[in-house]
BALUMLUM-867379 format. One line per 2 residues: number of its first residue (from 1); their letters; for each residue x, y, z of C-alpha. Coordinates in pm, 1 decimal, decimal comma. Example, Ala and Ser with C-alpha at 12.3 -4.5 7.8 and 13.67 -1.06 7.14 Angstrom:
2
1	AS	1230,0 -450,0 780,0 ~ 1367,0 -106,0 714,0
This chain:
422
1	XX	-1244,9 -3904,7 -496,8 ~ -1430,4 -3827,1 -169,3
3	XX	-1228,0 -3547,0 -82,9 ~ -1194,5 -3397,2 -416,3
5	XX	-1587,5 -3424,1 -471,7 ~ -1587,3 -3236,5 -70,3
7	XX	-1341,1 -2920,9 -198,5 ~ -1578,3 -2892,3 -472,1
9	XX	-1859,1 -2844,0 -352,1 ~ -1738,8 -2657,1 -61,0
11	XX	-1625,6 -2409,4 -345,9 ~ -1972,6 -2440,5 -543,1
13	XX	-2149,4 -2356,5 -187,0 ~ -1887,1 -2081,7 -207,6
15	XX	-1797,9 -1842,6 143,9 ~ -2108,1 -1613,0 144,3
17	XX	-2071,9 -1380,8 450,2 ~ -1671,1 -1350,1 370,5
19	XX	-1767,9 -1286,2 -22,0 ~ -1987,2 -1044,5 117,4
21	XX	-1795,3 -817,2 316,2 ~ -1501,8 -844,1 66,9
23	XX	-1706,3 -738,5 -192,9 ~ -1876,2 -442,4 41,6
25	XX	-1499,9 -322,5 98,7 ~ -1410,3 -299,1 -266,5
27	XX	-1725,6 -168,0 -355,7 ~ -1683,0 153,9 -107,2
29	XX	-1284,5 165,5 -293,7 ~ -1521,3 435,4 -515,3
31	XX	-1685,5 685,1 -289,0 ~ -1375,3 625,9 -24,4
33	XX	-1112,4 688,2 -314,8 ~ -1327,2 1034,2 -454,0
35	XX	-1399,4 1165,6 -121,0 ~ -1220,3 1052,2 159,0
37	XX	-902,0 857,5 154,6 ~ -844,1 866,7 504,5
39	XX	-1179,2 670,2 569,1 ~ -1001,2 301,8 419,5
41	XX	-828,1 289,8 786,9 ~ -1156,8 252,1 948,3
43	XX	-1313,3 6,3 605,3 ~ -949,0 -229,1 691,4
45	XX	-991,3 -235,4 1074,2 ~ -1344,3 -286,1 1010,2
47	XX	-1297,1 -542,7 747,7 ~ -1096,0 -708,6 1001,4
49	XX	-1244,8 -641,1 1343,6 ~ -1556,7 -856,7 1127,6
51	XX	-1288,4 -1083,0 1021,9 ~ -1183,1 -1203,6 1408,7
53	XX	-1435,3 -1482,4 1425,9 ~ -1269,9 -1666,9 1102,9
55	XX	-927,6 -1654,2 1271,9 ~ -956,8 -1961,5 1377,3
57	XX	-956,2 -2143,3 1076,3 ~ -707,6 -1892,0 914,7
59	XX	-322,9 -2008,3 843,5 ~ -143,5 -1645,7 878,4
61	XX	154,0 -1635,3 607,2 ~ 436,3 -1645,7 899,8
63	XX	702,4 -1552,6 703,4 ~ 579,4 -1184,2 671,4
65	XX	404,9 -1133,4 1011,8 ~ 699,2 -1219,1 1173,5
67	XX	891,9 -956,2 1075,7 ~ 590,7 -670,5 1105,4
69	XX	588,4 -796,9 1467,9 ~ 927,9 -752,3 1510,9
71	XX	915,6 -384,9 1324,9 ~ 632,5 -297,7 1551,7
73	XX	804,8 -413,8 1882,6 ~ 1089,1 -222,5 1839,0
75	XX	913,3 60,3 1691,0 ~ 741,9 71,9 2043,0
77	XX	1131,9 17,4 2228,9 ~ 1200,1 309,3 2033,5
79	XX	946,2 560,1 2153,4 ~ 1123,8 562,5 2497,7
81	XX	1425,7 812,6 2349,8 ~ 1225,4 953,8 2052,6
83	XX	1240,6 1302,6 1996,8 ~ 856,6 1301,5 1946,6
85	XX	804,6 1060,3 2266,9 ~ 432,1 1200,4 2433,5
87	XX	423,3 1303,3 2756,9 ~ 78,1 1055,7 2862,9
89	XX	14,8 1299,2 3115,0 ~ -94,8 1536,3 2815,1
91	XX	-419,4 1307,4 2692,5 ~ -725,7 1383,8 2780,3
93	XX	-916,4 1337,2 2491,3 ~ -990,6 1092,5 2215,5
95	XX	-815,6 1328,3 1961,6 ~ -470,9 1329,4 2230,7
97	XX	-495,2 940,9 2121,4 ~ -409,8 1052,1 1763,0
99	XX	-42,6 1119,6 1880,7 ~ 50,0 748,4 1996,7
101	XX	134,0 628,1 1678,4 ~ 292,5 277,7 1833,5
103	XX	-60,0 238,2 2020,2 ~ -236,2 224,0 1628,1
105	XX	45,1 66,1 1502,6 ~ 1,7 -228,7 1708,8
107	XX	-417,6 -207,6 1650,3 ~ -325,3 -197,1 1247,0
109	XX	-122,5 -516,2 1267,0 ~ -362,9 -706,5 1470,5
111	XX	-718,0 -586,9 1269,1 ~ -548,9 -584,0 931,1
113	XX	-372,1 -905,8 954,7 ~ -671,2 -1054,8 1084,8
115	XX	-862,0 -899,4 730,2 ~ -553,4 -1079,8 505,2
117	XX	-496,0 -1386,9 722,8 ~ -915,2 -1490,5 707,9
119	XX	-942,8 -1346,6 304,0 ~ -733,8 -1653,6 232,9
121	XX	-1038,8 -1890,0 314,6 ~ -1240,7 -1701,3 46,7
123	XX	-1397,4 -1943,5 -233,9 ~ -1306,3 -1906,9 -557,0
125	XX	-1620,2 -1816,6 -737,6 ~ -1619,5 -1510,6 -383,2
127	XX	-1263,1 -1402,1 -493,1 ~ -1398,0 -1389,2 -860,9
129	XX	-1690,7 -1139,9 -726,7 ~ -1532,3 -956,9 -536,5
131	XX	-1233,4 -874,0 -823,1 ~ -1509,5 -750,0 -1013,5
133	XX	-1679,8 -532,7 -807,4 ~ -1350,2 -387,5 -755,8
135	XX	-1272,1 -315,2 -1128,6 ~ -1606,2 -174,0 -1156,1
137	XX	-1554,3 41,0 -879,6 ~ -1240,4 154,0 -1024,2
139	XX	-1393,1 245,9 -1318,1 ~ -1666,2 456,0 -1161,2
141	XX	-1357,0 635,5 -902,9 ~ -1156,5 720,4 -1277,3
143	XX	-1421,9 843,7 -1434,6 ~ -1534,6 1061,3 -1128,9
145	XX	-1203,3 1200,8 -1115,8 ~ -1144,6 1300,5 -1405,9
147	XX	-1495,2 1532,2 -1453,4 ~ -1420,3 1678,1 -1129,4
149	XX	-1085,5 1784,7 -1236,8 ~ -1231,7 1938,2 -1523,7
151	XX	-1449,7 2187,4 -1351,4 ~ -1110,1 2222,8 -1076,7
153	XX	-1295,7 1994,4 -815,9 ~ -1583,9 2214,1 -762,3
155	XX	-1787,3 1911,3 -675,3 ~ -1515,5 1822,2 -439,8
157	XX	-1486,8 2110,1 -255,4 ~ -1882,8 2135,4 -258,7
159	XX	-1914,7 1862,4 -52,7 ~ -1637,5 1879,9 149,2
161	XX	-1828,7 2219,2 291,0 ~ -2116,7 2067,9 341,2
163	XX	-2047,5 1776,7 558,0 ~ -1694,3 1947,7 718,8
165	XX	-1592,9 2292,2 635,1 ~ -1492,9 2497,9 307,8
167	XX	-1180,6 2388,8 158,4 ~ -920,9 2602,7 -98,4
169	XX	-916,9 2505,4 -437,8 ~ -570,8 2377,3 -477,5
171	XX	-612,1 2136,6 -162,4 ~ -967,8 1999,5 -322,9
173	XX	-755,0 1954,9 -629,9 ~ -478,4 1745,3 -423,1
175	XX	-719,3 1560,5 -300,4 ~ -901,5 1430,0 -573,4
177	XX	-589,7 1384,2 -702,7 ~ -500,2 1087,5 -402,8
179	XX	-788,2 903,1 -624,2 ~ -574,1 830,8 -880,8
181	XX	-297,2 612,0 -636,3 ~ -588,9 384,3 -565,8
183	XX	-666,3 335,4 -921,2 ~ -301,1 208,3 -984,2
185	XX	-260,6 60,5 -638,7 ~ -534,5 -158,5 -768,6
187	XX	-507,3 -192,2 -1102,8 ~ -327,9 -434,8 -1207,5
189	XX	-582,1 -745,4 -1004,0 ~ -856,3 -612,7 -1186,7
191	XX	-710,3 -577,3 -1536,4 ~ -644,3 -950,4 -1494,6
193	XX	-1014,9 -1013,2 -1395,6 ~ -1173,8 -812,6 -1629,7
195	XX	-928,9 -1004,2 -1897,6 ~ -1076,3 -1292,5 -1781,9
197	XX	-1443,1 -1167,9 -1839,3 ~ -1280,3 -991,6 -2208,1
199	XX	-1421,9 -640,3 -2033,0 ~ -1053,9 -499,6 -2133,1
201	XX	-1234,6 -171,0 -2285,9 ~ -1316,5 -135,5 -1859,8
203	XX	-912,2 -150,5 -1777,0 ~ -872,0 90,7 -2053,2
205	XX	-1090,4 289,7 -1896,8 ~ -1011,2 352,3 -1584,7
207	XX	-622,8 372,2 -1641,8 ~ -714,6 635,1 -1898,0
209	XX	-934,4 791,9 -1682,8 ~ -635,1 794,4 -1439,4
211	XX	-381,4 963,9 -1609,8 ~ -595,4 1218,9 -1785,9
213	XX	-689,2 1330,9 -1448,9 ~ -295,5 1360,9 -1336,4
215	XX	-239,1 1558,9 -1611,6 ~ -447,2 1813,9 -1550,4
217	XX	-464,5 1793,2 -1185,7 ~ -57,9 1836,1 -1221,4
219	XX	18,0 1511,9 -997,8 ~ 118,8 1313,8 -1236,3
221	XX	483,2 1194,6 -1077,4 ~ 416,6 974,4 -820,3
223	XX	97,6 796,2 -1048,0 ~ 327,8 786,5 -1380,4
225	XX	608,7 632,2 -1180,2 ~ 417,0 426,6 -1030,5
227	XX	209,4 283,2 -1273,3 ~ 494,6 203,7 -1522,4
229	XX	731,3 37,4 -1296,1 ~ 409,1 -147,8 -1179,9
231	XX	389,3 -229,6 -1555,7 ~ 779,8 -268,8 -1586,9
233	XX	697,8 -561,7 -1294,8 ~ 446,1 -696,8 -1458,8
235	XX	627,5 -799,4 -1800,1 ~ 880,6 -897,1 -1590,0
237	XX	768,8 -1137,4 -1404,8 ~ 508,7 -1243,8 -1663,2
239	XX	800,9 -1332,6 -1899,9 ~ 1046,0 -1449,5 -1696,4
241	XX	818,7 -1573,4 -1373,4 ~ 1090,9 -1667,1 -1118,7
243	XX	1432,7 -1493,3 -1189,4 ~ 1189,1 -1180,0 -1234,9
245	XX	1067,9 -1232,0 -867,7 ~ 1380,0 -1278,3 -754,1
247	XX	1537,5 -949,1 -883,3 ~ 1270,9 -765,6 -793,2
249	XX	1336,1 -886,3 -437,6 ~ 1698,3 -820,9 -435,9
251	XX	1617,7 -465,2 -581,6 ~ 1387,9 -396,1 -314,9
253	XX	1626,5 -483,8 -20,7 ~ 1939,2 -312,3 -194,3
255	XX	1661,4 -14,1 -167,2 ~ 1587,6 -88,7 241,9
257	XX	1918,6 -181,2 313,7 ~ 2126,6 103,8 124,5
259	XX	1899,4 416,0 69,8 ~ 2090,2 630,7 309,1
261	XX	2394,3 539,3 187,1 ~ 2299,4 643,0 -132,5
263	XX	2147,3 970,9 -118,3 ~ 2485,8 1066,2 71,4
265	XX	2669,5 954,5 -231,4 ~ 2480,4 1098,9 -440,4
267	XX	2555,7 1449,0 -251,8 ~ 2872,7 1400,1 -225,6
269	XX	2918,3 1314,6 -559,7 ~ 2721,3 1611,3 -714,2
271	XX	2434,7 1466,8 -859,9 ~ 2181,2 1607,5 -649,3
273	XX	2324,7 1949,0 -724,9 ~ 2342,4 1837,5 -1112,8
275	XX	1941,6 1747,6 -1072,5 ~ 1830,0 2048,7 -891,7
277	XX	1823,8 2291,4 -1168,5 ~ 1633,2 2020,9 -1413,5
279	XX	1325,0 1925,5 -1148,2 ~ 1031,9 2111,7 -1015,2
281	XX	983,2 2285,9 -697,0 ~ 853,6 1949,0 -526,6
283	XX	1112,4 1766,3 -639,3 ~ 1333,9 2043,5 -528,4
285	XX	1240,0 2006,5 -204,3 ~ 1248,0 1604,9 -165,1
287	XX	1614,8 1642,8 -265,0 ~ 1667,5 1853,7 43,5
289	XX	1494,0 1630,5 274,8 ~ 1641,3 1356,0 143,8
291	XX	2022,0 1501,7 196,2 ~ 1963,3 1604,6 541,8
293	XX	1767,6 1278,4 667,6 ~ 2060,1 1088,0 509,5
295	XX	2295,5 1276,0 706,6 ~ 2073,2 1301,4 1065,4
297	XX	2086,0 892,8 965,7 ~ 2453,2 858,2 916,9
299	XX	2526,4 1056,2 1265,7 ~ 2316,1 804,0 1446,6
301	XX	2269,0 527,1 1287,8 ~ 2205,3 240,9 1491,8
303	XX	1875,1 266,9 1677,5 ~ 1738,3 581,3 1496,5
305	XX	1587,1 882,1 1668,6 ~ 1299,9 674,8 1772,9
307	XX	907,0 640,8 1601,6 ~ 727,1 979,4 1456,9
309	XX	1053,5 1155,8 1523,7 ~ 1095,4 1255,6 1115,8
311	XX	865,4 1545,0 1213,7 ~ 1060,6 1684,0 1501,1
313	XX	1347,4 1854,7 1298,8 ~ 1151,8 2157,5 1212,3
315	XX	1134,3 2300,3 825,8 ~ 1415,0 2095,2 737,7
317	XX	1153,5 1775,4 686,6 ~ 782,9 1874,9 627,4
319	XX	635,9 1574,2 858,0 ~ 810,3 1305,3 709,5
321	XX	1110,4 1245,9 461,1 ~ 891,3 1155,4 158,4
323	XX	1080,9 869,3 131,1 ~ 972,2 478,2 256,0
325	XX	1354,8 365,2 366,0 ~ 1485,1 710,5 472,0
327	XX	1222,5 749,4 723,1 ~ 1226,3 410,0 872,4
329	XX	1662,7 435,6 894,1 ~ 1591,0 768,6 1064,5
331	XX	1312,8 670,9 1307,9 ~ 1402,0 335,8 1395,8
333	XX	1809,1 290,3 1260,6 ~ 1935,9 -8,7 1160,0
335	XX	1710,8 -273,0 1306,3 ~ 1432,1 -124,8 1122,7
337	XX	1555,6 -137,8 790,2 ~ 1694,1 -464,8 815,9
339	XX	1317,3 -569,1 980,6 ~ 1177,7 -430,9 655,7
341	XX	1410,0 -570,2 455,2 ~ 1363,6 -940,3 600,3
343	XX	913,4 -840,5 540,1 ~ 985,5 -793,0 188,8
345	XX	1199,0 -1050,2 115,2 ~ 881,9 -1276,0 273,1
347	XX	660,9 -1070,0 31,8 ~ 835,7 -1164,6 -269,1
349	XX	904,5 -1539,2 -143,1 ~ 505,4 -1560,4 -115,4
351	XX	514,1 -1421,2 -470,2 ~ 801,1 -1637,4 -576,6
353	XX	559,1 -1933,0 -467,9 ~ 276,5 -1822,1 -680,3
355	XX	483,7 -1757,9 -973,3 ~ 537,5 -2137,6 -988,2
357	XX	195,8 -2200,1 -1051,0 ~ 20,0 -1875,4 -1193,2
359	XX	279,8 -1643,0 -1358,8 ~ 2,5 -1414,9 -1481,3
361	XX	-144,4 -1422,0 -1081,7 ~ 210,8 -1366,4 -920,0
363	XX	270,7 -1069,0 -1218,1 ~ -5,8 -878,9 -1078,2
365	XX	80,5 -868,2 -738,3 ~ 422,5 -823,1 -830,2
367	XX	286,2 -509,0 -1037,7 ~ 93,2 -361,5 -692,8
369	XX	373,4 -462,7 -433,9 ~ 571,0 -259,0 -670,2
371	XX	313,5 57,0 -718,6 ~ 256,3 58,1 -308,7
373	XX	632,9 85,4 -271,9 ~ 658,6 360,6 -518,7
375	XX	338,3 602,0 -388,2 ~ 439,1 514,4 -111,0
377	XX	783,3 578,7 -111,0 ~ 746,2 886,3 -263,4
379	XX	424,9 1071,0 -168,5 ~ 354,8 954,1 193,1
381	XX	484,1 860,1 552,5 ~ 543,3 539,9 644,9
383	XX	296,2 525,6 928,1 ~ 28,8 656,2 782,7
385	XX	-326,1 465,8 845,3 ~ -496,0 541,0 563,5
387	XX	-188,9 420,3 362,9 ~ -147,5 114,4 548,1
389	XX	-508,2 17,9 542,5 ~ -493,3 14,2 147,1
391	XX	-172,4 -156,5 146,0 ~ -356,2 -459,6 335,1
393	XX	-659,5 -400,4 99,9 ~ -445,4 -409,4 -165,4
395	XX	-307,4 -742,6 -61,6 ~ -667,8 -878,9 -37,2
397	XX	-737,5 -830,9 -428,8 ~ -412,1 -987,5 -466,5
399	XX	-543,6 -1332,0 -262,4 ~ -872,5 -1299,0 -437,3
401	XX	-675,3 -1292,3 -743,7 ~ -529,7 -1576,6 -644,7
403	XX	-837,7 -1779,8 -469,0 ~ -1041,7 -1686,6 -818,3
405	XX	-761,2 -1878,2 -1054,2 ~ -660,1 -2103,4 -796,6
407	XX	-741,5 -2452,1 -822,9 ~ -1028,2 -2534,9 -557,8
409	XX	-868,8 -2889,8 -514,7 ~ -525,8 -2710,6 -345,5
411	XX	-640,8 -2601,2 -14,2 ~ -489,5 -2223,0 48,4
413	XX	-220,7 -2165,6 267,9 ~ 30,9 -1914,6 314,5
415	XX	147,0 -1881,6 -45,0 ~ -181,0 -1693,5 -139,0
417	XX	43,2 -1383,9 -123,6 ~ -19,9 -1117,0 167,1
419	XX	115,0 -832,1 31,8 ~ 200,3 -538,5 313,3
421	XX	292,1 -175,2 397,4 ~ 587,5 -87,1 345,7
């Protein structure tokens, strides 16, 4: 009785300063999503650089660091035969730092586990506030693209050349456009939040919001997919809780383990020449990177051609492959993809251990891990920090989630569900 009556009212003093900079970070998830995605790297190293202190007290979910230690380790092995290795003679300035991707690698991993490891000690009633700020926020970023795209991002591009220099029209559009991946990213914690509060008409909202602004801002692939196989792993695992988990799990490391393999097949076997007549330009060109990275793979596949080197091969790959598994097989080979195989499976394990108490709570962050693999798989490299930083946002809503419908009386641990870049 003692100890219960402690939890409790260690949950009704609730986590203030923690509370406070969680719901600080999802509040800026507006003005950062409109106007500059690239700015979440600095809000999750922030978030976590503030975070340090409470590491103390954290319990970091093992099973998934482990392996993001590992991927980063060898990702750093790797850079000495890498086609894009940097001579360090060559920086002299802060902007020469840019290039050493295993140097901010290895910063990520340390600042943004330290933001998911000490979001786990957030109260309930903090997890509950800071949800939904987030969904209001979300709201506000939908709505905000949407008139912009109506007037062709005008009010993008106007500030853009006022605080950094004139932009085109088509890449304000683009950008603006990135706005609607954080939506879904995020979408699926708050819809269970603002279910909670009955604000549903504010879910409705914002995903409408979302895809109206796709349409017309003609980026409506990566969002679409991603939002209804986020919603395909919702139901999922909402009906079925585990066996859902669990095939989701084994889907995603056939994915890691077998992509290359695949996409040769698939050339080989004429389907990408069947599809190439029936998709657009863009998809046009993913098909070509994605023949010749399979094929760079299968000549070398065993320790890759070593970290960043996806942009070393000229025209035939525009910076990266476009493609989450492709890129890692090519950069880093086979330990790589099994390393981010063996992450996943601890992502969905952690999920697997919600499910058995809060299907609707382990549906949700099914329903993101599922949308960052998508975007992310399709529209960005692996390694980028903006991308990375919103994938450990993203599995902050998902503990808050959890935290705000968890019972105070269980103390958290490393089930609260991190959920990672891919």
């Amino acid at each position: 009785m003692t100890a219960t009556a402690a939890v409790d009212l260690g949950d009704a003093l609730d986590t203030p300063l923690l509370t406070g900079l969680l719901v600080a970070a999802f509040a800026l998830t507006f003005p950062l999503g409109y106007a500059w995605d690239l700015g979440f790297s600095g809000l999750a190293a922030l978030a976590g650089l503030l975070c340090v202190p409470g590491l103390g007290k954290a319990r970091a979910p093992v099973r998934v660091m482990l392996p993001l230690v590992g991927l980063v380790v060898w990702a750093l092995i790797t850079m000495i035969w890498s086609r894009a290795a940097v001579d360090l003679h060559s920086l002299h300035r802060y902007a020469d730092m840019e290039k050493l991707t295993g140097v901010k690698l290895v910063l990520q991993l340390g600042l943004y586990g330290a933001l998911v490891a000490v979001a786990q000690q957030v109260s309930r009633r903090g997890g509950a506030r800071a949800l939904t700020v987030l969904a209001v926020a979300l709201a506000a970023l939908g709505a905000a693209v949407l008139l912009d795209a109506f007037q062709g991002a005008g009010a993008y591009a106007w500030i853009t050349a006022q605080v950094a220099h004139p932009i085109t029209a088509d890449i304000a559009r683009r950008n603006i456009a990135q706005g609607d991946y954080v939506i879904v990213l995020f979408f699926w914690c708050a819809a269970v939040r603002m279910a909670e509060l009955r604000w549903q008409a504010v879910s409705l909202l914002t995903i409408a919001c979302a895809a109206g602004s796709s349409l017309f801002l003609h980026a409506v692939d990566a969002t679409l997919a991603a939002f209804l196989l986020g919603l395909a792993a919702f139901l999922l695992v909402r009906s079925t809780r585990l066996w859902g988990v669990v095939l989701l799990g084994v889907a995603t490391t056939v994915y890691w383990i077998t992509a290359p393999l695949l996409v040769v097949a698939a050339v080989h076997g004429g389907l990408v020449r069947m599809l190439r007549p029936l998709v657009q330009l863009s998809w046009d060109e993913r098909l070509d990177i994605w023949s010749f990275a399979a094929a760079k793979i299968v000549e070398n596949p065993w320790r890759g051609y070593g970290l960043d080197a996806s942009r070393t091969f000229g025209a035939a790959i525009s910076l990266h492959t476009h493609d989450a598994a492709l890129q890692v097989w090519l950069e880093l080979g086979v330990v790589g993809a099994v390393l981010a195989a063996v992450f996943w499976i601890g992502v969905w394990s952690l999920i697997e251990g919600l499910a058995r108490r809060d299907r609707t709570a382990a549906a949700a962050a099914a329903a993101t891990a599922v949308a960052y693999l998508t975007i992310g798989g399709l529209s960005f490299g692996v390694w980028q920090e903006w991308w990375l930083g919103l994938g450990a946002l993203a599995a902050v809503a998902c503990i808050c989630l959890a935290r705000s419908r968890h019972d105070p009386r269980n103390l958290p641990g490393e089930d609260l569900l991190p959920v990672g870049p891919g």
